[in-house]
C-alpha positions as a printed NumPy array, in Angstrom:
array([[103.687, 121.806, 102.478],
       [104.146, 125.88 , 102.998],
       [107.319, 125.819, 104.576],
       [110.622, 124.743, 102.965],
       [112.949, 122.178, 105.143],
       [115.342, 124.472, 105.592],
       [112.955, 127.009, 107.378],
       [111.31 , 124.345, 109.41 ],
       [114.935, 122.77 , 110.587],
       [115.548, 126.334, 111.489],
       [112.603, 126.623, 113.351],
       [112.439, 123.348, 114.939],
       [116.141, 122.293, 114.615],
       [116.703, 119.44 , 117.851],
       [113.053, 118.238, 117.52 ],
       [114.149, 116.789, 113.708],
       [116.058, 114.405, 112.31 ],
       [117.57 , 115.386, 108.973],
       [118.312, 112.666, 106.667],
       [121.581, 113.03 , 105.228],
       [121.56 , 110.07 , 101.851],
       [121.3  , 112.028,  98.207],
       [117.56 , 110.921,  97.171],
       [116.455, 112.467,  93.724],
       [112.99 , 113.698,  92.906],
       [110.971, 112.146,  90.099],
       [107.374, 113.075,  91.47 ],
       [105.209, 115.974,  90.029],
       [104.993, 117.086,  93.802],
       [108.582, 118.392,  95.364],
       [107.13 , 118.904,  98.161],
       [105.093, 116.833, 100.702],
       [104.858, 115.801, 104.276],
       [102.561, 113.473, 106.08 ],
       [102.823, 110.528, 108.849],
       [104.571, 107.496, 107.95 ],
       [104.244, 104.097, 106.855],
       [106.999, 101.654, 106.221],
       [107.832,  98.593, 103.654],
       [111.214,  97.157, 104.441],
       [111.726,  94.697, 100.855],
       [114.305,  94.036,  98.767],
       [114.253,  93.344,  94.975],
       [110.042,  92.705,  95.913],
       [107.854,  95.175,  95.645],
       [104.684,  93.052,  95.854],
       [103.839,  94.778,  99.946],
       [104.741,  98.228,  98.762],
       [101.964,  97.83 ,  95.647],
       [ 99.573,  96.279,  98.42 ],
       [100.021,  99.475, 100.555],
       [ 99.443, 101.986,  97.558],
       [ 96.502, 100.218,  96.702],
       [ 95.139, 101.21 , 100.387],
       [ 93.615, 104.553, 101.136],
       [ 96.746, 106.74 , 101.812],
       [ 94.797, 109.6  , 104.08 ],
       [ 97.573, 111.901, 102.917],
       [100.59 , 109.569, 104.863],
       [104.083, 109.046, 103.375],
       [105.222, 105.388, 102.35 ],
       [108.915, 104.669, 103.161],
       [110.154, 101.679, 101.164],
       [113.654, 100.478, 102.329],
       [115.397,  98.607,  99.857],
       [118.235,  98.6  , 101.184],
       [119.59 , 101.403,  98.807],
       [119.643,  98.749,  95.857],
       [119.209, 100.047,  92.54 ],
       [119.159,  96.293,  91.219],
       [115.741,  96.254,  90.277],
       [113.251,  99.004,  90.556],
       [110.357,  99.243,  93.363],
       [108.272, 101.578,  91.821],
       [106.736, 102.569,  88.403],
       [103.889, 105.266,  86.691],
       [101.221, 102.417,  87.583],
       [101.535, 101.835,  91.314],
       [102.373, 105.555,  91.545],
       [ 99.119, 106.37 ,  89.799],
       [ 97.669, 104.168,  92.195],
       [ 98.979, 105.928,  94.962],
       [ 97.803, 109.036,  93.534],
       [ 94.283, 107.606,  93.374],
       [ 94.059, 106.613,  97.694],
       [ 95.173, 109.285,  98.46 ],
       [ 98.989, 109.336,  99.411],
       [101.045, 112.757,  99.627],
       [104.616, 110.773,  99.048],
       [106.724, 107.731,  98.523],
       [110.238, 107.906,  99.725],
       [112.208, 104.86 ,  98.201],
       [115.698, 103.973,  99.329],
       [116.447, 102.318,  95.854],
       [115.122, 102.363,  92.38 ],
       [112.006, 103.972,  90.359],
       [111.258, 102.816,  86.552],
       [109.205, 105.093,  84.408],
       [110.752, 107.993,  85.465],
       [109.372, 110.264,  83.035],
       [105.698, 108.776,  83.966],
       [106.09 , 110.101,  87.583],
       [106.812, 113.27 ,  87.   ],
       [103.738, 113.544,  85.518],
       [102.054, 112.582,  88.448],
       [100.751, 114.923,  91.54 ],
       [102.388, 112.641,  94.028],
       [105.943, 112.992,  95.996],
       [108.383, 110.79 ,  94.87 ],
       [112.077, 110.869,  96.104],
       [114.567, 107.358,  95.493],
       [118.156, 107.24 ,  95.228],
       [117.84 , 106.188,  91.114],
       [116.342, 104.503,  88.198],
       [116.604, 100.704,  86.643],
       [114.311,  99.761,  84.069],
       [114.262,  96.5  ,  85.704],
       [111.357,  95.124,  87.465],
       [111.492,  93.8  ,  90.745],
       [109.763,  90.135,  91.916],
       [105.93 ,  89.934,  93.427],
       [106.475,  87.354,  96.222],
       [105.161,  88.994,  98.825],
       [108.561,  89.856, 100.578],
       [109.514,  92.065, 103.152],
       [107.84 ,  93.612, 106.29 ],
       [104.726,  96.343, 106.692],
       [104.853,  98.86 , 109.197],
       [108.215,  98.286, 110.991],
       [111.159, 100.58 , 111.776],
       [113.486, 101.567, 108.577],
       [116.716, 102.842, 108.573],
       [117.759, 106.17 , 106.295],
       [121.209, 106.822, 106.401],
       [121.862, 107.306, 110.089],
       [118.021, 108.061, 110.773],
       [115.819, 105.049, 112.221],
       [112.225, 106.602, 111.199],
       [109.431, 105.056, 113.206],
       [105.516, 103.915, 111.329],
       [103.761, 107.186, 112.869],
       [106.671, 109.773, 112.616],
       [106.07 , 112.703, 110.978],
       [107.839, 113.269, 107.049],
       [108.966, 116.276, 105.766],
       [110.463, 116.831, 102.028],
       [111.42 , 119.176,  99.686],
       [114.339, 119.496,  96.905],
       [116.653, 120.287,  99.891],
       [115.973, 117.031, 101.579],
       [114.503, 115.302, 104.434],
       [113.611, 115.77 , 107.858],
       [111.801, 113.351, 110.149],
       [109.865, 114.181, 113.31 ],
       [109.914, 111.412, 115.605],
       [106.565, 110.567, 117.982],
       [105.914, 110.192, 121.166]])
């Protein structure tokens, strides 16, 4: 991504939604946009691995949890598969593990924290539905923008 959020809101101000929850970066990439795709799961991050393991075709893979940071939804190994098909970012709204691992990684990463703790592989959850950031409902399709300063969402037609 060339332009920093900040510009773009700027630029494009009513057309975006800006997501106002904390996330932290762990991803070697800070920055990274792309269209959207959704896992809504909690403590299960079976769906989200599934998706990773799909080509990516430079999209953005929201995974509500809920904001839990009971168990994490996301290590180094489904982020290096990520890497692999082709994704530009994951945005989690809970927990990473292997922190350290990710960083190492060219891949976008924002979540709200870390837990060492793995989560189950059940299968639960829903793919490709609407998820809910903070006060921002962001639609499979939508448009992602992030950067250290945050996140901004344009919404589709």
């Amino acid at each position: 991504m060339s332009i920093s959020t900040a510009d773009l809101y700027d630029e494009r101000g009513p057309e975006l939604a800006s997501v106002s929850l904390q996330f932290r970066d762990f991803g070697g990439a800070s920055s990274f946009s792309g269209p959207v795709r959704t896992v809504q799961c909690r403590h299960d991050n079976a769906l989200a691995k599934a998706l990773l393991a799909t080509p990516g075709e430079g999209a953005v893979l929201i995974i509500d949890g809920g904001g839990s940071l009971q168990t994490a939804l996301m290590g180094d190994m489904i982020g290096a598969s990520a890497v692999q098909n082709g994704w530009a970012g994951v945005i989690i709204n809970g927990a990473v593990r292997d922190s350290v691992a990710l960083g190492t990684l060219h891949l976008g990463v924002k979540a709200l924290g870390t837990n060492p703790a793995k989560s189950a592989k059940e299968g639960a959850g829903s793919v490709d539905v609407p998820v809910q950031l903070g006060e921002v409902t962001i639609n499979p399709g939508d448009v992602v923008y992030a950067d250290p300063d945050g996140i901004l969402v344009a919404a589709t037609l």
